[in-house]
Each structure stands twice: as structure tokens, then as C-alpha cells.
N, C-alpha and C positions, 0 to 999 in steps of 0.2 A: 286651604292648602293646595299648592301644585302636584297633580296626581300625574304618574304614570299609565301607560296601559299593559306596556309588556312584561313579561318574564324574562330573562335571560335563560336559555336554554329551551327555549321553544313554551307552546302553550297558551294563554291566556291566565293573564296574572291580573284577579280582580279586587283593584287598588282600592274603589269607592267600598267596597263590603270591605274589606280587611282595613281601612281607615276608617270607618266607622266603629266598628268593632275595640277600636285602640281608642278612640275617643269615648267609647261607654266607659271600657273598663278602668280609664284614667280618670275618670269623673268620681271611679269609687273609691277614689284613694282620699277624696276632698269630702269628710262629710261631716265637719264641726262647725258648731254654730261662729260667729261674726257679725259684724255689725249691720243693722239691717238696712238696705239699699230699696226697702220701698217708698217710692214709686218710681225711684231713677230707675231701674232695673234689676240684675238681678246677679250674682257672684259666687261660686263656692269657696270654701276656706276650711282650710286645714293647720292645727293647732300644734306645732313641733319644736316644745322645749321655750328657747326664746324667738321664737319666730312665726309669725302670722302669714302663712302661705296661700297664696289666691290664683285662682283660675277660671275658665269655660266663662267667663264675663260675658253676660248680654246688658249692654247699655246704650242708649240713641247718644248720638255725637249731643244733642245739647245737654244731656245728664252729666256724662263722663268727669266733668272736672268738679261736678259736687260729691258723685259718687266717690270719686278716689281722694276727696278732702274729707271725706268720713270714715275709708279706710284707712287715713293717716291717722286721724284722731283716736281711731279703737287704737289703734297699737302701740301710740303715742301716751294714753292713760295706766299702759298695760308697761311700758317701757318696755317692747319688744319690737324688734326689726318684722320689715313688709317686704315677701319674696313673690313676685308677680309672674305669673307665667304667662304671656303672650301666647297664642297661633294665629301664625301668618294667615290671611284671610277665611277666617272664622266668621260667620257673621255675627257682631256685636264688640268686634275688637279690631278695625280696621284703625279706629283712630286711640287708640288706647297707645301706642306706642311713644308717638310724640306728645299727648298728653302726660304719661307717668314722667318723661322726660322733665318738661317742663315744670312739676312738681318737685322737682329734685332728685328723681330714680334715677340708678346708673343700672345701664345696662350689663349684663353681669357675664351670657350667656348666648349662644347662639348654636343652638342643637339641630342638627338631620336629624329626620325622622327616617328609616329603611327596614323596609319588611320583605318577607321570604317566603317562597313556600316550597314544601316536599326536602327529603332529604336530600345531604350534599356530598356528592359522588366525586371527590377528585383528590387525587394523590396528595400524600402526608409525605413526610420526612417520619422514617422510619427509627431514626433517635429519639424521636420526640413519643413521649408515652403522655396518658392524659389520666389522670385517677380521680374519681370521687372523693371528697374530704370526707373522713370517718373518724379522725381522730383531731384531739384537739391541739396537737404539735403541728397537724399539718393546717390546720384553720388561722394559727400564731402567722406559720409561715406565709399563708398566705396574705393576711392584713400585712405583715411588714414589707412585703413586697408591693401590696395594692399603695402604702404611702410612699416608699420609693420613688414607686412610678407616677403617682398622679399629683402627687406633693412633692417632687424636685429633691425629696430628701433621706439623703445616701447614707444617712445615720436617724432613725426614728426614734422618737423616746419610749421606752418599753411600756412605760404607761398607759402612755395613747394606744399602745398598740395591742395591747391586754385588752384595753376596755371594749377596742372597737371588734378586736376578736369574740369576746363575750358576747357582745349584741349580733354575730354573722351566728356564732354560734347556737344562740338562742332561735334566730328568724328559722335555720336552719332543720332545728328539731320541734319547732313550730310547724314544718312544710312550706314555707313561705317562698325559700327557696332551694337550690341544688348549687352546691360548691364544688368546684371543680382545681387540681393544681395539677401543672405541667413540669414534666423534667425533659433536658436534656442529656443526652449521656449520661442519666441517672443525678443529676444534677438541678436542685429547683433553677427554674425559668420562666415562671408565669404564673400565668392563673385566670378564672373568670365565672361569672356563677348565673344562674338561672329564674327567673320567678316560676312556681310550680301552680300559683292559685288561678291565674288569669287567662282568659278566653284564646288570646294571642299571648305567650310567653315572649319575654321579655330577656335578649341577652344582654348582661350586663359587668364593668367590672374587665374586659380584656383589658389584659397588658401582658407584655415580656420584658424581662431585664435586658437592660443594655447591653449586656455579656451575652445573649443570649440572640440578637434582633436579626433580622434578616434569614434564618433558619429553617422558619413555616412553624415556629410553637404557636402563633396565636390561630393560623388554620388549623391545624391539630386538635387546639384545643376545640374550635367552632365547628368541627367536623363532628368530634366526638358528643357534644353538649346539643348539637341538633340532632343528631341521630338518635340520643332518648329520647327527644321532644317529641320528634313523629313517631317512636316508637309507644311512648305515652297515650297517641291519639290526636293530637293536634296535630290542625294541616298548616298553619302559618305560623312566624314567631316577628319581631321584630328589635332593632332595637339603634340607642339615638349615639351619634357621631356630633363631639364638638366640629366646626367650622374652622376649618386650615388641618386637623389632623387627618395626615397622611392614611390614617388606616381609612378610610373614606375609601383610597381607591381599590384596598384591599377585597375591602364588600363588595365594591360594583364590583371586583371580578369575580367571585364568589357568588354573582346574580341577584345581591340584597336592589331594591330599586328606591328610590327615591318618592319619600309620601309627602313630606313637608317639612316647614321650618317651626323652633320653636325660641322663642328667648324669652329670657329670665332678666327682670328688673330688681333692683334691690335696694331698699331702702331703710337704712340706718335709724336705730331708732335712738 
């Protein structure tokens, strides 16, 4: 990954520790068995529902095309799709990109990685209130706005949007994470939630409604969601920006710095 060196806001902002740190704890999210890649090298894999999720690959460029003709075949006996996470110069995944290509992967995905540290000191819009989810009307509210916004869609089925509540609600009282919903003029406008288990927390989940944009709800909200985080104890958090969304420039101003790229291959089963 392409590392920064500085902070915004003065300091020394130490990118190789705090990218390191985000590379362990993401390793621990991959830890179910898959097919086994001895002697090409070597892969984690993580087992979710119908899909065979793969990462941290170490394999020598003349392995790579038998390794990944074996991770086709495990998922292929199993009839479940293969979700491939890429980092950009990783060592053991330089040539995995046009490899999975040629295999038939599409590229699915193209994530910033941007990390932080210390709390965020700059002016909110004073309409904008930011509350912890505590109840389960405000958890509804906020999945059916999390699909509005990130699913194109201005009408969700209540369905989807019960069950996916169910499961924010569960990770929730889990500790897994912290849910967060934003009003304007007392009015929902957003939302965005936290991991609570991991070394570096993870912000995740910003949006604002379209009635809503341009305002400051989604700084309001990152204001208030980092300030427990250092107040928790943690001195970094970070977290990932699709490729062309605008909110990109938001974080650089906010001081988030740029650690690396990450894309997602995907492949049908």
C-alpha cells in the first residue's frame, strides 16, 4: 500500500504502525477453513452464507493461476460465489489482480483505505443532533435509510429492512458495534455506526439523505462517533471510501490521510 507520512493538523502521523495494525485486525475476520493451497502458497477465507470470501494471499506469480483454479473449484462443488479482496502492493498479491481477471472475476470494488488520529475539533452545524441507537424504532430507521442511501432505493421493502435491522441490532447488543442516528431540525437525516472490538475502530455506514446533504449531518455525525472512540481509549480509527465518492474530499478535510487501495473481485458461482 501507498503510505503517507503526515497528519493534517500538525504532528507526526505514524501510517506504517497504524497500517499494520489494520492489516492484523482484518486478518481476524478471515478465519474458516478452504481449500487447501499447499504448496502454491497460502490464503485466508471466510465462510458467509452463499459466498466464499478470500484475502491476505501469499502466492509466487507461477502458483497463482493454479491456486485460484482451486479456489474456483471449492466454491464451484459448494455452488457458492468467490468474493476476492485484493491490496494494492501487498507482497504475494501483486499479480493476483490480472490473474483473477482472466479467470473470469469482475472487479466489483475499489476501496480507500483512511486513517485518523486523536479527536476532531471543528465546528458542527448546530441543527444537527447526533444520538446513539437505543431503541429498536431508531435501528428500523436507520437500515431503511442505510438502503435508501447506498441501494438507490427511495422505497425499501419492509422486509429487507426488518431483517437487516435485526442483524445491526443483534451485532449491536453483541458489542460488536455502536449505532449512531442524525437529525436535522429534529428530523431523521442520516446515520453511521462504529466497530467497538478492534485495535483501530472502524467508521462505517456514513450517509445523509438527500433532503438533508450539504448541511454538515455527516461531520456531526463523525465528530460525535470519534469523540467516544478516543474517549474509549483508542488513539487511531480508520475507515474505507468507495473510488469517485465525493465524501473522499470530506475526510481529507477532516485530516483522514490516505493508507491504500483495496478492490474486491467477484466471482459467480
Amino acid at each position: 500500500m501507498a503510505l503517507t507520512a503526515a497528519n493534517k493538523g500538525g504532528g507526526n502521523f505514524p501510517a506504517h504502525d497504524i497500517l499494520r495494525r489494520i492489516m492484523t485486525q482484518r486478518a481476524l475476520r478471515y478465519t474458516d477453513q478452504g481449500p487447501n493451497l499447499t504448496p502454491l502458497g497460502s490464503a485466508q477465507f471466510r465462510l458467509e452464507g452463499t459466498r466464499l470470501q478470500v484475502a491476505n494471499a501469499r502466492l509466487t506469480p507461477d502458483a497463482i493461476n493454479e491456486a485460484i483454479g482451486r479456489v474456483i473449484s471449492y466454491s464451484r462443488l459448494r455452488g457458492i460465489s468467490t468474493i476476492w479482496a485484493v491490496t494494492h502492493n501487498s507482497t504475494g498479491e501483486e499479480a493476483l489482480p490480472q490473474a483473477l481477471l482472466a479467470h473470469g472475476f469482475v472487479l466489483d470494488e475499489r476501496l480507500i483505505l483512511m486513517a485518523r488520529q486523536g479527536d476532531l475539533d471543528v465546528r458542527v452545524n448546530p441543527a444537527v443532533s447526533i444520538t446513539p441507537i437505543t431503541t429498536w424504532s431508531l435501528m428500523w430507521a436507520y437500515e431503511r435509510g442505510s438502503r435508501r442511501s447506498f441501494y438507490d432505493d427511495p422505497n425499501p421493502d419492509d422486509a429487507l429492512v426488518t431483517a437487516r435491522a435485526h442483524e445491526r441490532w443483534r451485532q449491536q447488543e453483541m458489542g460488536w458495534y455502536r449505532y449512531y442516528i442524525a437529525t436535522l431540525e429534529n428530523q431523521f437525516a442520516g446515520g453511521m455506526y462504529v466497530s467497538q472490538w478492534e485495535d483501530v475502530p472502524t467508521l462505517m455506514g456514513v450517509y445523509t439523505l438527500d433532503a438533508a446533504r450539504r448541511r454538515g449531518v455527516a461531520t456531526a455525525a463523525l465528530v460525535h462517533a470519534i469523540h467516544d472512540v478516543v474517549k474509549a481509549g483508542q488513539d487511531a480509527y480508520c475507515l474505507y471510501v468507495k473510488e469517485g465518492n465525493p465524501a473522499r474530499h470530506l475526510y481529507h478535510e477532516l485530516g483522514f490521510q490516505t493508507l491504500g487501495v483495496e478492490e474486491t473481485y467477484i466471482l459467480e458461482s
